[in-house]
C-alpha positions as CSV (number, residue, x, y, z in Angstrom):
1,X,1.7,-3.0,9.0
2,X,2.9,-2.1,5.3
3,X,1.7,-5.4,4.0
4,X,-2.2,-5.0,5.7
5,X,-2.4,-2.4,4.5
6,X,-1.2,-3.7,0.6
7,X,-3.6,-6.4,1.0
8,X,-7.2,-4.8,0.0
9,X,-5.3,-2.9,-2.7
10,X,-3.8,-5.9,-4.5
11,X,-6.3,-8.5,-3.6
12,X,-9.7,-6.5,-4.5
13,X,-10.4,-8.3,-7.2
14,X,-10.5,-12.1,-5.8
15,X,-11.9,-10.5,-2.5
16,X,-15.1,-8.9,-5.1
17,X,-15.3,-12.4,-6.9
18,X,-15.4,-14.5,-3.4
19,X,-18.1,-12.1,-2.3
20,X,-20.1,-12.8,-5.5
21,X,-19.4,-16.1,-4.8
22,X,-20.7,-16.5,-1.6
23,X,-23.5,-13.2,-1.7
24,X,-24.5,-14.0,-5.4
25,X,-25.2,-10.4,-5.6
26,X,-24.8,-8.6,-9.1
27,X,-23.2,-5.7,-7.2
28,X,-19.7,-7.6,-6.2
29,X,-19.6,-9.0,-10.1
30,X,-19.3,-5.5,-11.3
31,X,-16.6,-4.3,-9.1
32,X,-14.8,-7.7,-10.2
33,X,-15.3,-6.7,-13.8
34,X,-13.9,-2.9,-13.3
35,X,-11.1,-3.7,-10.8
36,X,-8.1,-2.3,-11.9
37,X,-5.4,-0.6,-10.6
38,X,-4.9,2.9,-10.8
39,X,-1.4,4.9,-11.2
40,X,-2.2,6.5,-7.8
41,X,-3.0,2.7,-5.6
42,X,0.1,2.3,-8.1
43,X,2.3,4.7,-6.7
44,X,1.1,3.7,-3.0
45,X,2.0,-0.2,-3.3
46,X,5.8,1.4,-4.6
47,X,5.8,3.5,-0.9
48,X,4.4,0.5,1.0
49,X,6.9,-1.5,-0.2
50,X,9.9,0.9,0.3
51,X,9.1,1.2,3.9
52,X,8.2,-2.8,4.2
53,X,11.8,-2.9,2.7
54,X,13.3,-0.4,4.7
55,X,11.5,-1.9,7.7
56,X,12.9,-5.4,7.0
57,X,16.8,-4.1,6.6
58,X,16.4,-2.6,10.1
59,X,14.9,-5.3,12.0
60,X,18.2,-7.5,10.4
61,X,20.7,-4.5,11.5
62,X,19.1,-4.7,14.7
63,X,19.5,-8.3,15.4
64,X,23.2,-8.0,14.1
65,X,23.6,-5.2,16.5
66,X,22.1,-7.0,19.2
67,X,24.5,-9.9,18.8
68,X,27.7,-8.2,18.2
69,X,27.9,-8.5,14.7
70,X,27.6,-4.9,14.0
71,X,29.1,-2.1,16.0
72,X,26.5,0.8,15.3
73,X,23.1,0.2,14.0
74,X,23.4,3.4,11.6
75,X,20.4,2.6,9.2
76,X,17.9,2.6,12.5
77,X,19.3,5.7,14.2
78,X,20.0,7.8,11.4
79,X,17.9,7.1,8.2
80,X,14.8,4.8,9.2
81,X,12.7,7.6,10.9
82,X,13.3,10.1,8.3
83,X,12.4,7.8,5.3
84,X,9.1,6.5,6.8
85,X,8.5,10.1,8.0
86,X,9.0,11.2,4.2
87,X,6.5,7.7,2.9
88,X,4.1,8.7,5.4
89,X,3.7,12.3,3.6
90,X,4.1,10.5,0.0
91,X,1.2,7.9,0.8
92,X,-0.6,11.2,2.4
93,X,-0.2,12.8,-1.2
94,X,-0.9,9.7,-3.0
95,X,-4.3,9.7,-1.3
96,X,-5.2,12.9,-1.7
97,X,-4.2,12.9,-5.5
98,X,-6.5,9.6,-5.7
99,X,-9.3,11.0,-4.1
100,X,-9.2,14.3,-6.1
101,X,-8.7,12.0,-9.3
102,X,-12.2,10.3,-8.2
103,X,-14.1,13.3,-7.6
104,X,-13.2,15.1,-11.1
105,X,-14.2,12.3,-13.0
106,X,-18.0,12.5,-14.2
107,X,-20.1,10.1,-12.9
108,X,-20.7,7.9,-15.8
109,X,-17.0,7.5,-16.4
110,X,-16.4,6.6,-12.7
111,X,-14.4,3.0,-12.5
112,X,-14.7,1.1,-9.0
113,X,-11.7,2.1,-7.6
């Protein structure tokens, strides 16, 4: 789910460029030319890929636990739920702070974000 959701963040710019490509419309070249990344989409590809990570180290503790390699799968029953609980408000913040960021700036300095 983490990395869907990384994919129109990171990717914007060849997405806008095959669009142009394809629509020939001057509208898609512009947000090509003023992609960029912002500290905030910045901030939420970090908590994306904390809980991808996180995610990933469970699913392995899990197998080991399901073959016997592991006695207790500690990482899924104590810490997993409570880190993607905390992301989940991060990523919340991170959104809000973007979308506040967006609506202070004036609109001739507004970037395609």
């Amino acid at each position: 789910m983490c990395l869907v959701c990384m994919a129109p963040i990171v990717f914007r710019h060849p997405m806008a460029l095959f669009c142009y490509r394809c629509t020939q419309q001057a509208f898609f070249l512009s947000v090509a030319k003023r992609a960029i990344l912002s500290r905030y989409e910045v901030r939420f590809l970090q908590l994306l890929a904390a809980a991808a990570l996180v995610n990933f180290i469970t699913w392995v503790e899990v197998l080991c636990y399901k073959y016997g390699v592991i006695e207790n799968a500690f990482i899924k029953l104590y810490f997993r739920n409570y880190f993607i609980a905390c992301v989940i408000l991060a990523q919340c913040a991170a959104i809000y702070a973007l979308s506040m960021y967006t609506l202070t700036l004036k609109p001739e300095t507004k970037k395609c974000i």
